[in-house]
C-alpha positions, 0 to 999 in steps of 0.5 A: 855617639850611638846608644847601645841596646838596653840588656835587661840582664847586663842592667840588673847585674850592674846594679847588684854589683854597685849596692852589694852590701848597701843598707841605706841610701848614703851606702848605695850612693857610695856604692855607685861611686866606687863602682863608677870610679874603677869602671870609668876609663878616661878619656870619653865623651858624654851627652848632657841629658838635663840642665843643671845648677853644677855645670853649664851645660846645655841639654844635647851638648857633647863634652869630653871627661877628661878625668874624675874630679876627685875634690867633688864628694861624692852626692848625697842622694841617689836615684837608683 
């Protein structure tokens, strides 16, 4: 899996994209849950960056997402 190129640009874009409107960290979290929901298309793989408590996943380790897992709310708290 290659990692594309940083676009300054394209970054800022999405991003003002995803938080139109978005007043409060609940509603910029919400934001990039609706953005991601339609922009995601399924399936694709995807590479852990970090260990977590959710998933048992290494740091490195590929997985296939097969679909969005629609029960799980969306998070609380973002790091945008």
């Amino acid at each position: 899996m290659r990692k594309p190129k940083k676009d300054p640009v394209r970054e800022d874009r999405i991003h003002n994209e995803a938080i139109v409107d978005a007043y409060g960290p609940e509603e910029r979290t919400l934001g990039w849950y609706y953005y991601l929901e339609n922009q995601l298309r399924f399936p694709f793989e995807a590479r852990c960056i970090a260990a977590g408590v959710l998933l048992p996943l290494s740091k490195g380790e590929i997985v296939k997402v097969s679909a969005w897992h629609r029960k799980m709310p969306a998070p609380r708290t973002c790091s945008c």
